[in-house]
LUMBA-946449 format. One record per residue (C-alpha): x, y, z negated. Coordinates in nm, 4 decimals, always signed. Each point is the difference from the previous one (the first is absolute). Layout:
<atoms>
ATOM         xx         yy         zz
ATOM          X          Y          Z
...
</atoms>
This chain:
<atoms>
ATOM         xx         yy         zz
ATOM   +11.9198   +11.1541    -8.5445
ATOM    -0.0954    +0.0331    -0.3636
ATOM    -0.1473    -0.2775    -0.1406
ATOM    -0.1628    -0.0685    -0.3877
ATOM    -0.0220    -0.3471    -0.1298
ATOM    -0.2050    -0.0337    -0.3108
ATOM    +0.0294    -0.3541    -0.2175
ATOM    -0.0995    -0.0740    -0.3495
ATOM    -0.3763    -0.0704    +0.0287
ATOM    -0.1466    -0.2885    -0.1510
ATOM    -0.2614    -0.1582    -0.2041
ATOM    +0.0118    +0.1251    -0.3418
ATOM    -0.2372    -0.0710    -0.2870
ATOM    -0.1920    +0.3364    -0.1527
ATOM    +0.2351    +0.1785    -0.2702
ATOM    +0.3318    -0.1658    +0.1918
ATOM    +0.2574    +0.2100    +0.1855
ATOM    +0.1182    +0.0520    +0.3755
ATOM    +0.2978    +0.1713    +0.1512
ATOM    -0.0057    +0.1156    +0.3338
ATOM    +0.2790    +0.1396    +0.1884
ATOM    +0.0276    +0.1459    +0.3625
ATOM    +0.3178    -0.0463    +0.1989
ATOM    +0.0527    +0.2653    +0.2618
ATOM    +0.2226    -0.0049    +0.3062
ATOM    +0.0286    +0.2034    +0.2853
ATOM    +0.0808    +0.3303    -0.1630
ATOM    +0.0722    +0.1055    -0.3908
ATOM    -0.2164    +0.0450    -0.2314
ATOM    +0.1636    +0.2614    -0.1900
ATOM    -0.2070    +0.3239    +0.1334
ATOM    -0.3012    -0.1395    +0.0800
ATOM    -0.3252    -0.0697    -0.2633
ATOM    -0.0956    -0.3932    -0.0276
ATOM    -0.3655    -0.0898    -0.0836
ATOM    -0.2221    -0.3331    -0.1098
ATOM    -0.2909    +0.0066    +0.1168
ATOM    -0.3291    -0.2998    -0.0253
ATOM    -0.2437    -0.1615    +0.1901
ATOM    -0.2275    -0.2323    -0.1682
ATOM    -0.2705    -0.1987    +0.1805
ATOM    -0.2953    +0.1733    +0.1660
ATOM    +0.1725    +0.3310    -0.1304
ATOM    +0.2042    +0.2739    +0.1769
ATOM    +0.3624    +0.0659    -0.0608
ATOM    +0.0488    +0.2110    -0.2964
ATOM    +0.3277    +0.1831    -0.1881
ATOM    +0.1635    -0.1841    -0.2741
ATOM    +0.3314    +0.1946    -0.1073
ATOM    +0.2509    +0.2178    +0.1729
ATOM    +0.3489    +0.1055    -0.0769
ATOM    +0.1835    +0.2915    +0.1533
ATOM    +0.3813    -0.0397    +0.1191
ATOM    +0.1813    +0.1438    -0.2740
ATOM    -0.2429    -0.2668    -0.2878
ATOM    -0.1242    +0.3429    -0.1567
ATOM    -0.3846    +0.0668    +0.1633
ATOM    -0.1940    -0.3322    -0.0906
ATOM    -0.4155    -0.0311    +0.0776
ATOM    -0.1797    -0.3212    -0.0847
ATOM    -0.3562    -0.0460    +0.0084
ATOM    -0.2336    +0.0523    -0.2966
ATOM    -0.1073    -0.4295    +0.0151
ATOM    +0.3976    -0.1045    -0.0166
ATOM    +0.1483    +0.3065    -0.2234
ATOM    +0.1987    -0.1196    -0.2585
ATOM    -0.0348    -0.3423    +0.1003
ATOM    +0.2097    +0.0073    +0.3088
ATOM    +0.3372    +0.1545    +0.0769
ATOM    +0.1489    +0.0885    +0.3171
ATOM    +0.4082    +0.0319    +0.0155
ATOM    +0.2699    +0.0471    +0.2612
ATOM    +0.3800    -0.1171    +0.0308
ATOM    +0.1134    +0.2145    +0.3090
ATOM    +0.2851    -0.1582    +0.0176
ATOM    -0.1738    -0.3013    +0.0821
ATOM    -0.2606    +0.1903    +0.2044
ATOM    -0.2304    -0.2021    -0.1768
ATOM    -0.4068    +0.0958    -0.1615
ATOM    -0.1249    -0.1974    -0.3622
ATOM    -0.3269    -0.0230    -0.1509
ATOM    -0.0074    -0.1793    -0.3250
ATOM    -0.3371    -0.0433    -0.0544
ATOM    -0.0904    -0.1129    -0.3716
ATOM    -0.3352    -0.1296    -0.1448
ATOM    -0.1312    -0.0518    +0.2975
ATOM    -0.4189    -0.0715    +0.0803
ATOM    -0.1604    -0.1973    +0.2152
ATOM    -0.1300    +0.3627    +0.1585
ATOM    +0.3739    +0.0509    +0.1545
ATOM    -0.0468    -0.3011    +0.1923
ATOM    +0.1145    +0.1196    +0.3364
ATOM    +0.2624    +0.0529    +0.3218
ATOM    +0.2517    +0.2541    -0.1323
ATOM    +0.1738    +0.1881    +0.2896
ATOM    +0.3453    +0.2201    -0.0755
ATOM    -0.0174    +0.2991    +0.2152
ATOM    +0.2933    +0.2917    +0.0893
ATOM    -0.0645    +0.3451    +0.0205
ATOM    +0.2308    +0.2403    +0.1730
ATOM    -0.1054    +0.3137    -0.2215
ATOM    -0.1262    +0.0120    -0.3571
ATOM    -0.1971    -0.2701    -0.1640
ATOM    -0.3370    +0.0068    +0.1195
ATOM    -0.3741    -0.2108    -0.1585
ATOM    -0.1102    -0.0079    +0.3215
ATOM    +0.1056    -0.2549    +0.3009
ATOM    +0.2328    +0.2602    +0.2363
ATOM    +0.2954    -0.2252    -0.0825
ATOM    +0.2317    -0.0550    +0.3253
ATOM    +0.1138    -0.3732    -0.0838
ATOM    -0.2197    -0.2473    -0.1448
ATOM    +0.0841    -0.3827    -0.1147
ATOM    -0.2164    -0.2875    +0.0802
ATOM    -0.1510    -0.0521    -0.3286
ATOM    +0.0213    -0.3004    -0.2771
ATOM    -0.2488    -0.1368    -0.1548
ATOM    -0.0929    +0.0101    -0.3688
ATOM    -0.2585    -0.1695    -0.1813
ATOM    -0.1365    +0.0073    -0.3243
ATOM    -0.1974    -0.2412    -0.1573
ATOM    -0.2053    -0.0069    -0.2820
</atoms>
């Protein structure tokens, strides 16, 4: 049974830093796309960043680019997402996601976490 855990949420003030990370058991990680993905109140689940197997195809969405950055250590079958200068707008459940395929915006993952919260405040 393949499981993700996600930890590393918080409460952060705006401009501070969070690190996320995704642990994944069950299966490795090493030929399979990982994904964040967000869910802020009253809002539907959207894409946040996704990283292929191999670390060389990388997507983030426009609102996070060059703010956030997603990483992988196979070896530890383990997701990041560094997220710098963050706003109170990424307040929100973030949800790691696995993909057996190519890295994908859109929500066809196979495994999904059970979220962690972040929140921003102003």
């Amino acid at each position: 049974q393949v499981q993700l855990v996600e930890s590393g949420g918080g409460l952060v003030q705006a401009g501070g830093s969070l690190r996320l990370s995704c642990v994944v058991s069950g299966r490795a990680i090493s030929d399979i796309a990982m994904g964040w993905f967000r869910q802020a109140p009253g809002k539907e689940r959207e894409f946040v960043a996704t990283i292929s197997w191999s670390g060389g195809t990388i997507d983030y969405t426009d609102t996070v680019q060059g703010r956030f950055t997603i990483s992988r250590d196979n070896a530890k079958n383990t997701v990041y997402l560094q997220m710098n200068s963050l706003r109170p707008e990424d307040t929100a459940v973030y949800y790691c996601a696995a993909r057996l395929g190519r890295t994908s915006r859109t929500e066809n993952y196979n495994y999904w976490g059970q979220g962690t919260q972040v929140t921003v405040s102003s």
